[in-house]
C-alpha positions in Angstrom: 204.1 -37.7 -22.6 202.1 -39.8 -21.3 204.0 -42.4 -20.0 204.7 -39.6 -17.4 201.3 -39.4 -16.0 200.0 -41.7 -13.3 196.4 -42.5 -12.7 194.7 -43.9 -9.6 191.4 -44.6 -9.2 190.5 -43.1 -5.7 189.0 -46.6 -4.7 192.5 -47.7 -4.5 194.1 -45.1 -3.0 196.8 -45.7 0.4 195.9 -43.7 3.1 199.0 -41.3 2.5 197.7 -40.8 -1.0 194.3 -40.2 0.4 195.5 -37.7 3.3 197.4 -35.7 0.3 193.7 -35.5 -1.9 191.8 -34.4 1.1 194.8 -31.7 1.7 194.6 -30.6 -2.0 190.8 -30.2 -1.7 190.5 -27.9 1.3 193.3 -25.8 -0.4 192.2 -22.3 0.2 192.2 -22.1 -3.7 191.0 -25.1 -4.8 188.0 -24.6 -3.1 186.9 -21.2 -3.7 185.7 -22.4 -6.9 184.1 -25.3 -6.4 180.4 -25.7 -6.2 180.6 -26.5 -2.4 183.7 -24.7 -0.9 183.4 -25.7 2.6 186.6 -27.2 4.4 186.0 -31.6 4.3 186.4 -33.7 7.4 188.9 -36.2 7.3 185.7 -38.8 8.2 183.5 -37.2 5.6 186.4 -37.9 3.1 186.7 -41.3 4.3 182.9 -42.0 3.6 183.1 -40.3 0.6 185.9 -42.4 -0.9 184.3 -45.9 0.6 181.2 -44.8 -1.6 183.2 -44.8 -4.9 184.2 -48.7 -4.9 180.7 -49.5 -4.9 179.3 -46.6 -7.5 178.9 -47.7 -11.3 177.9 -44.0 -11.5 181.0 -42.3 -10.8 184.7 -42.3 -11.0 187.6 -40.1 -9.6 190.8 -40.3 -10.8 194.1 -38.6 -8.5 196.9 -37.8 -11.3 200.3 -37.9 -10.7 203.2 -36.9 -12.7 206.9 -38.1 -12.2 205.9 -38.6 -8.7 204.0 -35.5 -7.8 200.2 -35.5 -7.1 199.0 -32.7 -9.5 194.7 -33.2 -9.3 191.9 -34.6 -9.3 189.8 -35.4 -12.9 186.3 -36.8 -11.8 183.4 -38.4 -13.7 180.0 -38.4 -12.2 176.1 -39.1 -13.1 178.0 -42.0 -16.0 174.9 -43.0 -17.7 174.2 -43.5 -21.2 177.6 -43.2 -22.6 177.8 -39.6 -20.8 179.4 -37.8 -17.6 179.4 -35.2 -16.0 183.6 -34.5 -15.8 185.2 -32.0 -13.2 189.1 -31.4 -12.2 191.1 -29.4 -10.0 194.8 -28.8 -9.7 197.0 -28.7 -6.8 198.9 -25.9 -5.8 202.6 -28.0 -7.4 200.7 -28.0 -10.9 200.2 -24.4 -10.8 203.4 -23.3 -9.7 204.5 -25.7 -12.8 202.0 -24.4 -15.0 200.9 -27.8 -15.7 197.3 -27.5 -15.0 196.6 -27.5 -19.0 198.3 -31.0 -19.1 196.9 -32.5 -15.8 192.9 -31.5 -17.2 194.2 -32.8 -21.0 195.7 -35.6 -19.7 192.5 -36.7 -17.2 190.5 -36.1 -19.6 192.3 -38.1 -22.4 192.2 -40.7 -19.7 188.8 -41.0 -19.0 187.5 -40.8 -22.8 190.0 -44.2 -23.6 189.5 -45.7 -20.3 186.1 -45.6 -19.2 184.3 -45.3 -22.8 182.4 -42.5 -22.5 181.1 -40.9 -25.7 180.3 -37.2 -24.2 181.6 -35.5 -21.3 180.3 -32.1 -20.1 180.2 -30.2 -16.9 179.6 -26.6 -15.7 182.0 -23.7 -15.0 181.5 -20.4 -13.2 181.8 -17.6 -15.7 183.9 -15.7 -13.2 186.5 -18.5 -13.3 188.7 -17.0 -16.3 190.9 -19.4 -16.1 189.1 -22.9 -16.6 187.2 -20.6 -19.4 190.5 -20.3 -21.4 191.8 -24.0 -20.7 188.3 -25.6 -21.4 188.4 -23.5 -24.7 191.9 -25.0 -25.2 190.6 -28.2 -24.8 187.5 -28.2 -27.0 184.7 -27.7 -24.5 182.2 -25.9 -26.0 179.2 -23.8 -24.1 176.2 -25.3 -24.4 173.9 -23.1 -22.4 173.9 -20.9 -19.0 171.7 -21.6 -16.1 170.3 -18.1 -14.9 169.0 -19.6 -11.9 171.7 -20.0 -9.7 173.4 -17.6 -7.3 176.5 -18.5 -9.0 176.2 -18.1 -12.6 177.4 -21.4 -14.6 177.7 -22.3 -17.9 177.6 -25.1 -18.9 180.1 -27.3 -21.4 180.9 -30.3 -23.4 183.1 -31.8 -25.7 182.3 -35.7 -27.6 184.9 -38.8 -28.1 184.7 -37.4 -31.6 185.3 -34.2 -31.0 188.0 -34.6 -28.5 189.6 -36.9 -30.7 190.0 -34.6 -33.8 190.9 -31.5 -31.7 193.6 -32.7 -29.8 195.2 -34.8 -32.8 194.6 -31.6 -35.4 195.5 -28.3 -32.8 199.1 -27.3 -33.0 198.6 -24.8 -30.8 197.2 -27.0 -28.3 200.0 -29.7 -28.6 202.5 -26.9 -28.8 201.6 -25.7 -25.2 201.9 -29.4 -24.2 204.9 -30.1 -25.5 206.3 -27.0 -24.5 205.5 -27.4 -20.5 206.1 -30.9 -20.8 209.9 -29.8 -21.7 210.1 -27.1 -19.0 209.2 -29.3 -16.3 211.8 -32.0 -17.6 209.8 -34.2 -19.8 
């Protein structure tokens, strides 16, 4: 499965690929659920991207699949064997239903590829469905942070821990399988 996927770190993006990030980003949908949901500039995008080749503290990733750009999986604040891990889909991976696969398959990526030992992040409690798929995946709530406007909880999931739950869920591998096949593995 995946032998399917394709990951490129933004750093060494083409400026086609780039173009299609930006337009996933401002998606209407994409970003009424991220933490800042205003529309980005094409020269703040630019910046933005320059700023990653230099940055041993972050790392995003653009994942494709048979030739379709399907998200985004994201490390930031790397330090001490941890990151902070984020994602988003495009529009294509939820029409497919594949948004399960792209966050199992960026995450998967960056836990064998850039050796971190924990990943965590924060998710808006309103946001049912990265609730269910980050229970899928493992994630486990850690702790909510009353004090912002948008409540957040935040989540984690170990190397350890992602290792024995993705090898040991049937249910999880059964889902992957099973969109894998209806989207022509």
């Amino acid at each position: 499965m995946s032998g399917l996927y394709i990951f490129k770190n933004f750093a060494e993006l083409s400026e086609s690929e780039s173009a299609e990030v930006l337009r996933g980003r401002n998606d209407p949908e994409v970003r009424r659920w991220m933490t800042t949901d205003r529309v980005i500039g094409e020269e703040e995008h630019r910046s933005f991207v320059a700023s990653l080749r230099h940055s041993p503290s972050a790392v995003y990733i653009r994942i494709e699949r048979a030739g379709f750009f399907l998200g985004v999986y994201s490390l930031n604040d790397i330090q001490a064997g941890s990151a902070l891990g984020g994602f988003w889909t495009t529009e294509h991976a939820r029409r497919r239903m594949l948004a399960l696969n792209v966050v199992y398959q960026g995450m998967d990526h960056m836990f064998r590829r850039f050796g971190v030992d924990r990943i965590y992040g924060y998710q808006r409690v309103d946001n049912h469905s990265a609730l269910r798929l980050n229970g899928l995946l493992g994630l486990q709530p850690c702790c909510e942070d009353p004090g912002e406007e948008i409540q957040l909880r935040k989540i984690q999931i170990t190397r350890e821990q992602w290792q024995r739950r993705t090898v040991s869920d049937s249910r999880l591998q059964k889902l992957l399988r099973r969109t894998e096949e209806l989207n022509g593995e």
